[in-house]
Structure formats: C-alpha cells, structure tokens
Backbone as CSV, one residue per row, in Angstrom:
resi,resn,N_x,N_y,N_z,CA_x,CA_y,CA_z,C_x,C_y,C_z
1,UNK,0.832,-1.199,0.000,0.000,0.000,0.000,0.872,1.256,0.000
2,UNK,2.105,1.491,0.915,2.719,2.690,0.357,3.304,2.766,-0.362
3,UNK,3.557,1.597,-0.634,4.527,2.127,-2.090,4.222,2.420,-3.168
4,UNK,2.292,2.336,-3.432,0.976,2.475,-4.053,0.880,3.904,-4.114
5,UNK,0.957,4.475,-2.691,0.405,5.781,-2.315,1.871,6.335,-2.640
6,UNK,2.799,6.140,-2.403,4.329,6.969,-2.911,4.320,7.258,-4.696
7,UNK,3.782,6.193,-5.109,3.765,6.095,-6.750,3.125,7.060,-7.050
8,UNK,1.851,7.514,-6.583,1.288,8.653,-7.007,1.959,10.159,-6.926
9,UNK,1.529,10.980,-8.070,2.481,12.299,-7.890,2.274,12.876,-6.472
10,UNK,2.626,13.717,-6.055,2.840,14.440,-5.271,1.858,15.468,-4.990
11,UNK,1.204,16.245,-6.341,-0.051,16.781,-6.451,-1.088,16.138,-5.878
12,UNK,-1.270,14.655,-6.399,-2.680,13.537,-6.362,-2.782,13.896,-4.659
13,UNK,-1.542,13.339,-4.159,-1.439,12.979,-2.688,-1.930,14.641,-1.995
14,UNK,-0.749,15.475,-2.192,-1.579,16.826,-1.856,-2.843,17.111,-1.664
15,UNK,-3.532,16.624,-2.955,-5.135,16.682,-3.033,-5.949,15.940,-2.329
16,UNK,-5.477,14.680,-2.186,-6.494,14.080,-1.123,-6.120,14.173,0.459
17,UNK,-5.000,14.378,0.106,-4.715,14.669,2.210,-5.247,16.697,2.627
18,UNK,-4.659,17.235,1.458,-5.381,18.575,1.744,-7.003,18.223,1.661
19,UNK,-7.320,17.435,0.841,-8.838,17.292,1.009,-9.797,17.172,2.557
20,UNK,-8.969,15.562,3.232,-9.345,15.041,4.393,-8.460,16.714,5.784
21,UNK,-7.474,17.299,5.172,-7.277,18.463,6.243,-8.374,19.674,5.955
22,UNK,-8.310,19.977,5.005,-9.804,20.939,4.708,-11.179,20.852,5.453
23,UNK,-11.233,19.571,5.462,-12.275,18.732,5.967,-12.772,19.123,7.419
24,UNK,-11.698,18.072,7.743,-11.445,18.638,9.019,-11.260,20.022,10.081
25,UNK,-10.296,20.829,9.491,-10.731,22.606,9.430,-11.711,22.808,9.283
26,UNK,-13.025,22.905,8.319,-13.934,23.364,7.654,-14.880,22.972,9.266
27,UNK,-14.698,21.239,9.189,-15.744,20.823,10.850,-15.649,21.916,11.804
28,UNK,-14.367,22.002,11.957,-14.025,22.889,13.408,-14.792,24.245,12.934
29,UNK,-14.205,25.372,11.911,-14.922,26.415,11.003,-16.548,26.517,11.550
30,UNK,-17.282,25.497,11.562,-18.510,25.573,11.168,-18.906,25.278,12.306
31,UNK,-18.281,24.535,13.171,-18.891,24.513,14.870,-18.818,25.463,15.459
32,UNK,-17.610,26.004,15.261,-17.766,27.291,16.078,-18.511,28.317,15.372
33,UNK,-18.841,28.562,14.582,-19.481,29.118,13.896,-21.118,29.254,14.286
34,UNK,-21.558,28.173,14.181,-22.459,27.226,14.807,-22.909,27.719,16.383
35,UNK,-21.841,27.565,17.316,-21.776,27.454,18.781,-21.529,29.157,19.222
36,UNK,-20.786,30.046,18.196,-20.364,31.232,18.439,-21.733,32.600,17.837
37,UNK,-22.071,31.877,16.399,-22.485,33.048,15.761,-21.973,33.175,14.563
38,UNK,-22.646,33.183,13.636,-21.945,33.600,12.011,-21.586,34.684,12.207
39,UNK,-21.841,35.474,12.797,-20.798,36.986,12.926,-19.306,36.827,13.450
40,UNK,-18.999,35.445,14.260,-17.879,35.901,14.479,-17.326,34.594,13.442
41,UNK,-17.383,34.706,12.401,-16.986,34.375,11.387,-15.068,33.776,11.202
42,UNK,-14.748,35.358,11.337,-13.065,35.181,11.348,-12.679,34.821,12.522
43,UNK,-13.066,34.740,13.682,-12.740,33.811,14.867,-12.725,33.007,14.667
44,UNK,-13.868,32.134,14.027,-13.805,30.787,13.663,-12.908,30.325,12.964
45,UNK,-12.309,31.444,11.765,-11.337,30.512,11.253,-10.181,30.706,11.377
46,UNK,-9.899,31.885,12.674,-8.564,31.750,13.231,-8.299,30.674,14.008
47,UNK,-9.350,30.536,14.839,-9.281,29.077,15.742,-9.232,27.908,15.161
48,UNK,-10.235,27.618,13.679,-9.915,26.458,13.056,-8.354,26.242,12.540
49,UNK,-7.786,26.913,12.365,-6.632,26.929,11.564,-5.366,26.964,12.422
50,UNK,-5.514,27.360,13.439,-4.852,26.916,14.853,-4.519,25.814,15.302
51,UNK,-5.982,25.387,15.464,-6.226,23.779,16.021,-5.792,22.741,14.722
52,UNK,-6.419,23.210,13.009,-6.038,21.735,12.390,-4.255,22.011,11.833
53,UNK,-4.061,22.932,12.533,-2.557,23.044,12.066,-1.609,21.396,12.211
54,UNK,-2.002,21.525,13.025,-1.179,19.845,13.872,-1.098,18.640,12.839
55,UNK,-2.918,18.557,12.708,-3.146,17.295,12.106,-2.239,17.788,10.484
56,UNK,-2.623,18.785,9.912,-1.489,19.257,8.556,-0.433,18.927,8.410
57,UNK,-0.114,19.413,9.305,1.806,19.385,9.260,1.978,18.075,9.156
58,UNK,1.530,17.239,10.278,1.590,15.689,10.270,1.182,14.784,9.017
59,UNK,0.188,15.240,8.286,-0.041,14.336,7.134,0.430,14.967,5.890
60,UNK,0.718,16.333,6.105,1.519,16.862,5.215,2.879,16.353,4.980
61,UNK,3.505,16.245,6.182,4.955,15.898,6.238,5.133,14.615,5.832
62,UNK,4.482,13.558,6.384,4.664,12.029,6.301,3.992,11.687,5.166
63,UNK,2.456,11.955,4.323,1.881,11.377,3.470,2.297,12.102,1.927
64,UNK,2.479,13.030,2.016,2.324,13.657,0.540,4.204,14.107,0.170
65,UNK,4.782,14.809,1.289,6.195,15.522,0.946,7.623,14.143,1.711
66,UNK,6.618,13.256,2.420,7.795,12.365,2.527,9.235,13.099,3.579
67,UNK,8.931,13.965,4.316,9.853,14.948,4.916,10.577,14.443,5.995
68,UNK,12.127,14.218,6.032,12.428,13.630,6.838,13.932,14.346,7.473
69,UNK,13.503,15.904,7.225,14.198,16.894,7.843,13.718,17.195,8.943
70,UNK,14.920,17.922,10.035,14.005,18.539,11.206,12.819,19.088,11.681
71,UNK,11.933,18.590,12.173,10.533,18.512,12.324,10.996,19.705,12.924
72,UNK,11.316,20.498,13.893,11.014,21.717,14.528,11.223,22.860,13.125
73,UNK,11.739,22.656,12.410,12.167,23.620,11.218,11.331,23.615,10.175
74,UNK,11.149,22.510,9.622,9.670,22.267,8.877,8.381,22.637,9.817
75,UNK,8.547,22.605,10.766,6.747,23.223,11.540,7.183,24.532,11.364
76,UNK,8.355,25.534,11.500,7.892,26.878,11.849,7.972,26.785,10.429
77,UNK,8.557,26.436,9.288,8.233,27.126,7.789,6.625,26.276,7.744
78,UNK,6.070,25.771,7.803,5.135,25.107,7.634,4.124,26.526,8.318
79,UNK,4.314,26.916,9.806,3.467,27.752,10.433,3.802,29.566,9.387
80,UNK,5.088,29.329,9.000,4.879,30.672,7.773,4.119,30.664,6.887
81,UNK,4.298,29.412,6.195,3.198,29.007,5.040,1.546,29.167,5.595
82,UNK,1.397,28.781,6.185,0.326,29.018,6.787,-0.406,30.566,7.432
83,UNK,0.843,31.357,7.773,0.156,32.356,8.307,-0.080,33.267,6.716
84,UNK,0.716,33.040,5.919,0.171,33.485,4.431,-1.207,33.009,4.296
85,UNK,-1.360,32.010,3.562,-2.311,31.414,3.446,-3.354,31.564,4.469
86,UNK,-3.447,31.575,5.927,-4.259,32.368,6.518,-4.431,33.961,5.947
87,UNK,-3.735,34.931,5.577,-4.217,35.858,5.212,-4.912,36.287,4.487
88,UNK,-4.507,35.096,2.842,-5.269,34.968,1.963,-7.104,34.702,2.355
89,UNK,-6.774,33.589,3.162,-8.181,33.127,3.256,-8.729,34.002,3.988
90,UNK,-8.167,34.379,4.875,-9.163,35.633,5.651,-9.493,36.936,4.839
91,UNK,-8.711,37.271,3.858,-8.938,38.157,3.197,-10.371,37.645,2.288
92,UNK,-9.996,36.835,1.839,-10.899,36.152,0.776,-12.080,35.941,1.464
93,UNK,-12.210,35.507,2.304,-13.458,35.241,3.449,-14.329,36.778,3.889
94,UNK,-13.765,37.984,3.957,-14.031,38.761,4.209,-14.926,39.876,2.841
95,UNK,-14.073,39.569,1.891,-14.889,40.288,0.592,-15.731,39.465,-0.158
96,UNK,-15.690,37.928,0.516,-16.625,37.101,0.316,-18.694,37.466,1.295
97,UNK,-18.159,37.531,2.181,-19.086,37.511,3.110,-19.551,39.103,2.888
98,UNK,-18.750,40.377,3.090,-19.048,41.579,3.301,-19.579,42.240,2.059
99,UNK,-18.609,41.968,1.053,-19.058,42.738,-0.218,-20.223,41.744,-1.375
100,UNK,-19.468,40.396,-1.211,-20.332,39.786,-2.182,-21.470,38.941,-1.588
101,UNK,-21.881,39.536,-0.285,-22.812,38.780,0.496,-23.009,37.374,0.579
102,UNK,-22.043,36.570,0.582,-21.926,34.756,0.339,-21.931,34.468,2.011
103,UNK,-22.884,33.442,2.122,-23.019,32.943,3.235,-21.721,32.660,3.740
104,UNK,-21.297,32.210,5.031,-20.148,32.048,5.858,-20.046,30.695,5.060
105,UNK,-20.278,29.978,5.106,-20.175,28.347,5.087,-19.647,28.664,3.920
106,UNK,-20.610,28.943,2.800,-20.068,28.582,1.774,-19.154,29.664,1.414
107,UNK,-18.691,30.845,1.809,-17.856,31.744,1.338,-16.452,30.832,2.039
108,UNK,-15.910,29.778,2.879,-15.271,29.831,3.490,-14.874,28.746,2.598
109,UNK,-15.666,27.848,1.927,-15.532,26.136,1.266,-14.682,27.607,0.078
110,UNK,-15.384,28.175,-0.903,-14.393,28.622,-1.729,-13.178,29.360,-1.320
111,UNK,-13.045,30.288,-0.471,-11.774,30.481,0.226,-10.628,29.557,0.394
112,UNK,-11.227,28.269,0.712,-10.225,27.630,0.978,-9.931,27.053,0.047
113,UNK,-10.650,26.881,-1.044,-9.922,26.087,-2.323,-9.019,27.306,-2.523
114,UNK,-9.170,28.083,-2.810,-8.222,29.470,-2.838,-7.231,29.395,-2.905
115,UNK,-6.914,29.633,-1.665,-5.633,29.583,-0.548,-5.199,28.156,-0.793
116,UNK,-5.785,27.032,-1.072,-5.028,25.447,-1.105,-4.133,25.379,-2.140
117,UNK,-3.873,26.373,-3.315,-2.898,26.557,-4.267,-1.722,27.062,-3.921
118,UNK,-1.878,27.948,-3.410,-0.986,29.089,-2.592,-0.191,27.980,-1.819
119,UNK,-1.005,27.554,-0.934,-0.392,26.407,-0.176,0.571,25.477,-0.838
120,UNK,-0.025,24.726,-1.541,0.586,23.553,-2.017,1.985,24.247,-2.583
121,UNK,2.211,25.330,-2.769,3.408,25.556,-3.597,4.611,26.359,-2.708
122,UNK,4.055,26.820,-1.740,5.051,27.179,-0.959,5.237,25.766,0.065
123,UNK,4.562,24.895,0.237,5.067,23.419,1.059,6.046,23.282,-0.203
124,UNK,5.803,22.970,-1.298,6.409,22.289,-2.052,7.732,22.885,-1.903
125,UNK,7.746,24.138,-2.229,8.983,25.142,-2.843,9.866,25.723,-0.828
126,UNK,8.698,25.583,-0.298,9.684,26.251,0.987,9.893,25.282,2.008
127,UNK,8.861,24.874,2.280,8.387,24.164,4.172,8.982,22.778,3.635
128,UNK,8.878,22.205,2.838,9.059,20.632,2.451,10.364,20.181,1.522
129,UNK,10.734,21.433,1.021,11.774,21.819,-0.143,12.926,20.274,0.418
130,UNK,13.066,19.084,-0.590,14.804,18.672,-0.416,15.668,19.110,-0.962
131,UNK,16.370,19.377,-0.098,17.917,20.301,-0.901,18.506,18.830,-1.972
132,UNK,18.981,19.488,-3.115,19.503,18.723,-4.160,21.311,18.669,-3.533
C-alpha cells in the first residue's frame, strides 16, 4: 500500500490529504461558527486553523512531501506558510461575506480552495523543499 500511495504524484497525494485536512478545518470552522455566531466568522477561522494546524503538518509531512528533515524547522516554515495562506483566506473570506454577500459556510468552502494553491506551492517550494 505505500509504495501504491508513494507512486502517485505528489499533487494527487496533496489533493487528497489537503482534502481530508480541509475537511477537518472546515468541521471545526462551522462549529464554532455554529456554537459562536456567524458573525464571528473570522474567529472561527482563526481558531480552526490553529487547532487543524497539527493534524497538517503531520499528514503533510509524512503522506504527501515524505519529509524527513528537522521537524522543529519544517513546523515553523510550515506555520509561515500558513500564516500566508491564513491571510489569503481571511482576506478572501471577508470580501466574500461583506461585499459579495456569500453565506459564511459557503464563502469559506471557496476560500479555501483558494488559498489550497498558494499552499501547495510554498510546502512544495519552501516548508518541504529537499535540498539537491
């Protein structure tokens, strides 16, 4: 089986583990959301993105980039990559919801496809990079 899941590009894998981390974010996103108030919207997805940071890094590192450099060094470029990509999405989330009136839920599902490009290429190119 991994050597199944290794065979596949690197993109494929990206896509379905960013899929099942999206996922997961999006749950957290929408509970609090849920439990807080659609107004506090960007709370929710500062806190989601907080909390599924962990599970990311972890299936980021081991399933898709194969990373077997210093884990403390790959998490803080991993937490750079991320605080980009948080900006994006919060940005995006915000002229989603405010200007183009899109519900939270669903302004947040396109946001994050968004930002999952952005992503994938700075893991690739920075946080995950093997030196040649």
């Amino acid at each position: 089986m991994k050597n199944y899941w290794f065979s596949l590009s690197d993109k494929i894998r990206f896509l379905l583990v960013g899929g099942f981390n999206a996922g997961v974010s999006y749950l957290i996103y929408s509970a609090i959301c849920l439990i807080l108030g659609e107004h506090f919207y960007q709370i929710a997805l500062a806190s989601a993105w907080a909390i599924s940071s962990v599970v990311s890094f972890t299936t980021q590192k081991f399933l898709v980039f194969q990373g077997n450099g210093n884990w403390k060094k790959e998490y803080l470029k991993c937490c750079t990559t991320w605080f980009f990509s948080y900006l994006i999405n919060a940005g995006l989330l915000e002229i989603f919801v405010k200007l183009l009136h899109i519900n939270v839920f669903v302004a947040q599902i396109v946001a994050t496809l968004t930002a999952a490009i952005f992503t994938y290429v700075l893991f690739k190119k920075f946080a995950f990079r093997v030196k040649a």
